[in-house]
C-alpha positions in Angstrom: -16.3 1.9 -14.9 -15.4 -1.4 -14.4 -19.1 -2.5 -13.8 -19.8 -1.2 -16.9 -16.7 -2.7 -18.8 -17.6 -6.6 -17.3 -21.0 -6.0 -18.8 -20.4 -5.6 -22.5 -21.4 -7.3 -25.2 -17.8 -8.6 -25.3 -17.2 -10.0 -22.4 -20.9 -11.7 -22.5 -19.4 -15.5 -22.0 -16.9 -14.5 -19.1 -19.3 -12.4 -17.0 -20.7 -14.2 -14.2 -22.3 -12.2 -11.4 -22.6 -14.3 -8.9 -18.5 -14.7 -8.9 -17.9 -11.5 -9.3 -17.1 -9.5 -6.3 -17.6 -5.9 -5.6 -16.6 -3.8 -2.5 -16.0 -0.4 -1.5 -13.5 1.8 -2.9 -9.6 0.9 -0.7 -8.0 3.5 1.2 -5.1 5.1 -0.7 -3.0 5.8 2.5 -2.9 1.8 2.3 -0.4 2.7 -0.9 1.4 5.7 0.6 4.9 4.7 -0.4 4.0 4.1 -3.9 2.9 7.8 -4.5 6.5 8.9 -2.9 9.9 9.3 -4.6 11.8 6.8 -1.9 14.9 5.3 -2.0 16.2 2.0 -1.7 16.5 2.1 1.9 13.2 3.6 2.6 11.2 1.1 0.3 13.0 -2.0 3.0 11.9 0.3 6.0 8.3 0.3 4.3 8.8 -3.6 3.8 10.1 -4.6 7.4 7.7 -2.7 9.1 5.0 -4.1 7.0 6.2 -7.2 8.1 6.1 -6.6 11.7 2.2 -6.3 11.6 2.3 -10.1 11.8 4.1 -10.2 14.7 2.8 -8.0 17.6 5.5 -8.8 19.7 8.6 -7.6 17.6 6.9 -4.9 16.4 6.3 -4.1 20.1 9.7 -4.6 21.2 11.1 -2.3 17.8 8.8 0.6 19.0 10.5 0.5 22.4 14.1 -0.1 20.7 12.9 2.7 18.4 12.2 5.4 21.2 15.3 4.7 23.6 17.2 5.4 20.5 15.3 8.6 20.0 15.3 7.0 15.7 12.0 8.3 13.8 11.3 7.0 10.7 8.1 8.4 8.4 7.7 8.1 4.9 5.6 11.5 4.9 9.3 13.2 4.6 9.4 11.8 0.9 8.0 14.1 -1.3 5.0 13.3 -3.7 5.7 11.9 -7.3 4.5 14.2 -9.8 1.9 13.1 -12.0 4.3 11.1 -14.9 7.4 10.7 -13.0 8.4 7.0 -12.1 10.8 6.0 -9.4 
């Protein structure tokens, strides 16, 4: 593990626990769109609506825009990667 590797003999003169941080394990749905084969399109979709969770209004306002048009967008209709296979 990582707590094991900062604690070697090695790495003796960088290891400073008191700057060393440690939390719990993140949320791999966080990273969804990096464990799908996406296109170019799909990888700006991710991007812009990303963006849109620093502004509550527009994203607000795309939602509505989004269901009048009757438009869906979900990046669950990418398949999976296989383990080895790059974009």
């Amino acid at each position: 593990s990582v707590y094991d590797a900062i604690q070697h003999p090695c790495l003796e003169k960088l290891h400073c626990p008191e700057d060393e941080p440690t939390r719990e394990p993140l949320d791999t749905s966080d990273f969804e769109f990096e464990r799908r084969k996406i296109t170019a399109a799909a990888l700006r979709e991710e991007i812009f609506r990303e963006a849109l969770l620093y502004h509550p209004a527009l994203a607000a306002k795309f939602d509505q825009e989004l269901r009048e048009s009757g438009s869906c967008y979900d990046i669950h209709d990418y398949r999976l990667l296989v383990p080895g296979e790059s974009q």
